[in-house]
N, CA, C and O of each residue as an XYZ file, in Angstrom:
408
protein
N     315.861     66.573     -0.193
C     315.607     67.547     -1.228
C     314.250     68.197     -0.965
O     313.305     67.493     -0.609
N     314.112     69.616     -1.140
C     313.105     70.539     -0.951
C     312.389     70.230     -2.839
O     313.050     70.261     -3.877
N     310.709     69.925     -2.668
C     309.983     69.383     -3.788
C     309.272     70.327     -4.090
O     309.329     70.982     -3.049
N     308.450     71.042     -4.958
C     307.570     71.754     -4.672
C     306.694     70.632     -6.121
O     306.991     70.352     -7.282
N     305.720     70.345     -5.325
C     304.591     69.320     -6.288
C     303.311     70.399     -6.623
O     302.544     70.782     -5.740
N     303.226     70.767     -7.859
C     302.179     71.697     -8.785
C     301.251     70.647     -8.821
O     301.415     69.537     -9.325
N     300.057     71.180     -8.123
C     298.674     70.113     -8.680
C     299.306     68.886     -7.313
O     299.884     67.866     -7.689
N     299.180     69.054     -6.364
C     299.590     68.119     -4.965
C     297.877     67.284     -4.772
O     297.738     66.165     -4.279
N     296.824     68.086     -5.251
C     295.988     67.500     -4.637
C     295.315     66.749     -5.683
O     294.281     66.117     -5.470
N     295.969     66.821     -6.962
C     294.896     66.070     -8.003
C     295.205     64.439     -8.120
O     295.894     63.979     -7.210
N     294.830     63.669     -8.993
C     294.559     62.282     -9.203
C     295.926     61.781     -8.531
O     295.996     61.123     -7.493
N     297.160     62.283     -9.440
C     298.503     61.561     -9.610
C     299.333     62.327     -8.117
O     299.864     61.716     -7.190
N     299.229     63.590     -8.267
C     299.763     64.535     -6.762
C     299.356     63.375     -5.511
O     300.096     62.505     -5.053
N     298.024     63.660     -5.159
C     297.492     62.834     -3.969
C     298.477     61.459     -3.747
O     299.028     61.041     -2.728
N     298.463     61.045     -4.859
C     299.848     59.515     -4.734
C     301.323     59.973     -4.274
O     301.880     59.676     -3.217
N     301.859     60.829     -5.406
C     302.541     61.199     -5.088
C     303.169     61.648     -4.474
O     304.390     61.602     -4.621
N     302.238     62.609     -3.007
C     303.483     63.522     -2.229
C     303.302     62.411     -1.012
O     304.433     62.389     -0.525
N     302.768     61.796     -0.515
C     303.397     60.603      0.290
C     304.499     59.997     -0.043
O     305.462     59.788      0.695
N     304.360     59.655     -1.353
C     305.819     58.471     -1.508
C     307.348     59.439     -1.322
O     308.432     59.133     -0.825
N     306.805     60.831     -2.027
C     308.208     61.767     -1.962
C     308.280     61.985     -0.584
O     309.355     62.538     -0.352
N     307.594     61.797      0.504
C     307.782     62.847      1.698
C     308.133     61.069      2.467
O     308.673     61.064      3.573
N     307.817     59.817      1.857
C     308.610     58.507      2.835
C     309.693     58.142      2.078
O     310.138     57.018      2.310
N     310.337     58.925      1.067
C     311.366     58.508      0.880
C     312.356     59.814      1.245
O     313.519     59.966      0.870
N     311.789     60.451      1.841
C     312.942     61.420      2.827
C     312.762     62.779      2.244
O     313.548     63.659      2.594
N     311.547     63.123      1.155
C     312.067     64.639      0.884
C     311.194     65.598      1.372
O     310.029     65.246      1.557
N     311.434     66.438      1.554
C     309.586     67.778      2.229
C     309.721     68.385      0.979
O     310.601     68.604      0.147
N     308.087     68.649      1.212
C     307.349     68.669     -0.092
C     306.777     69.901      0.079
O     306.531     70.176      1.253
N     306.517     70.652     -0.670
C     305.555     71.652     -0.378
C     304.475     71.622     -1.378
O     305.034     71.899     -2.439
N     303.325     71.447     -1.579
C     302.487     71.172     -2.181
C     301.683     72.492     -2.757
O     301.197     73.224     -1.895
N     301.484     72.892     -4.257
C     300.040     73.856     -4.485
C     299.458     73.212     -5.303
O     299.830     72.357     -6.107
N     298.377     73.717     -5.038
C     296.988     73.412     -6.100
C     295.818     74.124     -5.925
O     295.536     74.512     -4.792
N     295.011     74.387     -6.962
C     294.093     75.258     -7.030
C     293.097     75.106     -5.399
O     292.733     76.146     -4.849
N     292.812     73.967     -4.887
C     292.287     73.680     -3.432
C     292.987     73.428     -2.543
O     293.896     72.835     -3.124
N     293.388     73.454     -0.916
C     294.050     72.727     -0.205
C     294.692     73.496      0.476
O     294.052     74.546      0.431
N     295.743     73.671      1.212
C     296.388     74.639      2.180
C     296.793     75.598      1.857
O     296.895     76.629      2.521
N     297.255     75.298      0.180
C     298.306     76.407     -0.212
C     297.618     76.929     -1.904
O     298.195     77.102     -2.978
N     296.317     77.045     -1.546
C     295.776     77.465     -3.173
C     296.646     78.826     -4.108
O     296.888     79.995     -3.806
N     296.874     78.175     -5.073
C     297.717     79.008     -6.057
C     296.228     78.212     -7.431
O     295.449     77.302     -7.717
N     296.840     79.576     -7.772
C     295.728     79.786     -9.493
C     297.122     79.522    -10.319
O     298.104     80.215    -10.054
N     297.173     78.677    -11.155
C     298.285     78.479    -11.554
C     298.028     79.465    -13.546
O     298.691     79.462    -14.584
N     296.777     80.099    -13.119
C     296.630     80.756    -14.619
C     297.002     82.158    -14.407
O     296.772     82.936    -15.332
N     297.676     82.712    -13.064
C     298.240     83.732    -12.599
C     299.481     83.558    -12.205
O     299.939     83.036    -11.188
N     300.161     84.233    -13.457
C     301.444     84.333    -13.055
C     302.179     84.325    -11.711
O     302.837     83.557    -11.010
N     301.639     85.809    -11.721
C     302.426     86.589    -10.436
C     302.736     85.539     -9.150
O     303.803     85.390     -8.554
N     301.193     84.730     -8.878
C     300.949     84.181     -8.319
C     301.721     82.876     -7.914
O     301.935     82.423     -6.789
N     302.092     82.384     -9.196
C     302.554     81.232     -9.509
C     304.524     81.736     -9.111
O     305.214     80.944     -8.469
N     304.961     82.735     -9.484
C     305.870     83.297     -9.190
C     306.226     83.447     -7.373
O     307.351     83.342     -6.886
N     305.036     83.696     -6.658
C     305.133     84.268     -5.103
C     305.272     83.089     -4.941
O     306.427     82.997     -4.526
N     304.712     81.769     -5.010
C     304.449     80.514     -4.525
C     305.753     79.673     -4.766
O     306.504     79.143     -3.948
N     305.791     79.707     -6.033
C     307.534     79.003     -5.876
C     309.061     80.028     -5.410
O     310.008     79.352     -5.008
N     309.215     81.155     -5.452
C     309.561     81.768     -4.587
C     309.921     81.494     -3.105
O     311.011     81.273     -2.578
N     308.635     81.579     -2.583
C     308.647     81.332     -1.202
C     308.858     79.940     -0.635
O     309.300     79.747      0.498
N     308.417     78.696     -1.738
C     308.596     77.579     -1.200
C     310.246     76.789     -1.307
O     310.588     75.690     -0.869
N     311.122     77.909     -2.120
C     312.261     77.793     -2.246
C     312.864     76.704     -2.542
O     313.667     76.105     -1.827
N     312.362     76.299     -4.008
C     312.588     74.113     -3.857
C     313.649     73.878     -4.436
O     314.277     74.735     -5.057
N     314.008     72.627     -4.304
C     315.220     72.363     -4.647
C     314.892     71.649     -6.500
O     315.663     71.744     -7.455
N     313.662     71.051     -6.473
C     313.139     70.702     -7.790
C     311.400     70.703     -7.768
O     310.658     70.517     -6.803
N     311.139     70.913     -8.842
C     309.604     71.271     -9.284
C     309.395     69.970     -9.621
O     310.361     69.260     -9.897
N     307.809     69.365     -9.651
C     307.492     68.538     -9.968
C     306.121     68.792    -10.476
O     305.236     68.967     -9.638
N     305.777     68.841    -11.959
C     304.384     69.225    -12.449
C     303.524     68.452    -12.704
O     303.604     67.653    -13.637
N     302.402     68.562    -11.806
C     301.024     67.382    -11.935
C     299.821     68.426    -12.123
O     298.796     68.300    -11.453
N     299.951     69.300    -12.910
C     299.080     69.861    -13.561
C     298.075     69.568    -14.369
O     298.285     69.146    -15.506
N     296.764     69.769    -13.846
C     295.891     69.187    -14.694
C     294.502     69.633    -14.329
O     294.203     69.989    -13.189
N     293.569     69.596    -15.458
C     292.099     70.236    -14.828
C     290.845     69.157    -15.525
O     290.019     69.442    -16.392
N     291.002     68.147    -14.966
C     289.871     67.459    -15.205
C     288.437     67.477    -14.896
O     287.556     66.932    -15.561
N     288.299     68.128    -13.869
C     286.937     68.472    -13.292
C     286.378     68.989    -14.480
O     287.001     69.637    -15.321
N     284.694     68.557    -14.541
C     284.066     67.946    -15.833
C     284.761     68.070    -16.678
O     284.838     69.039    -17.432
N     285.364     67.130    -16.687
C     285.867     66.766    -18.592
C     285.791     67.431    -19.634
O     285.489     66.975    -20.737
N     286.161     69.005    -19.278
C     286.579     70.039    -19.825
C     287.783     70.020    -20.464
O     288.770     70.167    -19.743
N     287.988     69.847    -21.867
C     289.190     69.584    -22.769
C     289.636     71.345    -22.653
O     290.733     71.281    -22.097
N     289.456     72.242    -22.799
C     289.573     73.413    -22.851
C     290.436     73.736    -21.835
O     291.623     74.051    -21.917
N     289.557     73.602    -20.629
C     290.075     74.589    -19.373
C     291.464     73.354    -19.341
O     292.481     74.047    -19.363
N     291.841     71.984    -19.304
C     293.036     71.194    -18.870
C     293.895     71.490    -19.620
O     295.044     71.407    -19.187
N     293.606     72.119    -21.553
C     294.568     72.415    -22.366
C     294.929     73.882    -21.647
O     296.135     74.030    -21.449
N     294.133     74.913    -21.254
C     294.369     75.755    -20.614
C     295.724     75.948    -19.587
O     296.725     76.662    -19.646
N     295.199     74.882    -18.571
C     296.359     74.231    -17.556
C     297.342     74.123    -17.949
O     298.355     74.686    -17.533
N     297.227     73.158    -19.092
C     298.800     72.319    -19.219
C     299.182     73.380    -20.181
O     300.307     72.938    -20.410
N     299.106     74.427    -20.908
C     299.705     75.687    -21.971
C     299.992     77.292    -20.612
O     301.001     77.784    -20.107
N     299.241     77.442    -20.559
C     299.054     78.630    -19.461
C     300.286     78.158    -18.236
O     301.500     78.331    -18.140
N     299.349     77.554    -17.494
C     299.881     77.161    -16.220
C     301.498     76.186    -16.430
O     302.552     76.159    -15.795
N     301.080     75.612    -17.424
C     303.149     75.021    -17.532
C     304.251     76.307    -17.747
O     305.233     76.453    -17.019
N     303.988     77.002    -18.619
C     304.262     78.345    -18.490
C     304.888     78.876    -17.584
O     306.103     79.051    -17.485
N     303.980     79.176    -16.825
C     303.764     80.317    -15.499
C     304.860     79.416    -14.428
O     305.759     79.714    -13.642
N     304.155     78.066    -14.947
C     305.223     76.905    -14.053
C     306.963     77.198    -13.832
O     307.837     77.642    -13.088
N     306.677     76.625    -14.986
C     308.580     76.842    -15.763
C     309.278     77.971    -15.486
O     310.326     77.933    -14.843
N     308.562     79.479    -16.119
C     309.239     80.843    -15.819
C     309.213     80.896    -14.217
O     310.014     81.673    -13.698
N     308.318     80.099    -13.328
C     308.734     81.108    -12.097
C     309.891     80.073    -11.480
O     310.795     80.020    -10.646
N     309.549     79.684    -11.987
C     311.052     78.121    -11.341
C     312.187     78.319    -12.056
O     313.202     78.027    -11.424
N     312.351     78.693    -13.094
C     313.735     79.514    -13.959
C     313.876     80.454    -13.034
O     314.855     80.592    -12.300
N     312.997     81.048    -13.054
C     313.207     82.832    -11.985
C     313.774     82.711    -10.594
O     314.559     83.569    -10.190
N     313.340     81.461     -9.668
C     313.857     81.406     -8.504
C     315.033     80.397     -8.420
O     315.629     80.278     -7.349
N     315.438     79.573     -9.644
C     317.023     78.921     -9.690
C     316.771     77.919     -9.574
O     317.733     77.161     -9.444
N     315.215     77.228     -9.546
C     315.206     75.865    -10.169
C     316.133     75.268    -10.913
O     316.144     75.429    -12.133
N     316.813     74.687    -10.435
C     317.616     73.350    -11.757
C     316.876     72.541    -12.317
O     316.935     72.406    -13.540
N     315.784     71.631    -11.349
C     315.670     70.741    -11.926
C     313.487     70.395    -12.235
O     312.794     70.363    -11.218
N     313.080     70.277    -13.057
C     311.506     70.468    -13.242
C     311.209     68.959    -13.972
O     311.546     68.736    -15.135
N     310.760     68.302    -13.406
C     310.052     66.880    -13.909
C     308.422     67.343    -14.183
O     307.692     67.925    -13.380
N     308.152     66.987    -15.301
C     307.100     67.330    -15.921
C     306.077     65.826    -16.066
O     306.563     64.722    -16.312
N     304.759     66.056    -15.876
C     304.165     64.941    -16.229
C     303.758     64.932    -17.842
O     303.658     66.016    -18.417
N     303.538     63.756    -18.524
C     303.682     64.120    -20.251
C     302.288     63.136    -20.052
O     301.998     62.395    -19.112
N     301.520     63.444    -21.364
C     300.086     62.842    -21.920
C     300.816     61.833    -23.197
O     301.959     62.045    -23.601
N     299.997     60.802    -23.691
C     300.253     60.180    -24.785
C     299.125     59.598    -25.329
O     299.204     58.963    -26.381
């Protein structure tokens, strides 16, 4: 299965796209730093990126902890889940696993 992991390089991502890519799936990874920087508070952006990475399911590890900014992470997770969701509806995503807070 083609993955596309939102936020690949943060706390939970960094764990994550190893275990998805040794249990057999390619991953394509964005995050605001790293090979494939996407601003996930830009649509359009967020739209070209899953688009092109053509996945078979989304996986959201969205998050903005850098200084312990409650603002800019509520930002993230309202804005950027968003931008998430519509561009993965838009390119025929079926399937979007979301990370949840409690």
């Amino acid at each position: 299965m083609r993955v596309l992991v939102a936020g690949a390089t943060g706390a939970v991502g960094r764990q994550l796209v190893p275990r998805l890519e040794a249990a057999g799936h390619e991953v394509v990874g964005i995050s605001r730093r790293g090979p494939r920087p996407v601003d996930v508070l830009d649509a359009e952006a967020v739209r070209r990126a899953v688009a092109e990475a053509a996945p078979d399911a989304v996986v959201h590890q969205l998050t903005d902890l850098v200084g312990a900014d409650g603002a800019a992470n509520d930002r993230v997770r309202v804005e950027g889940t968003r931008n998430l969701v519509d561009a993965a509806r838009e390119a025929g995503v079926r399937r979007i696993v979301a990370q949840s807070i409690s």
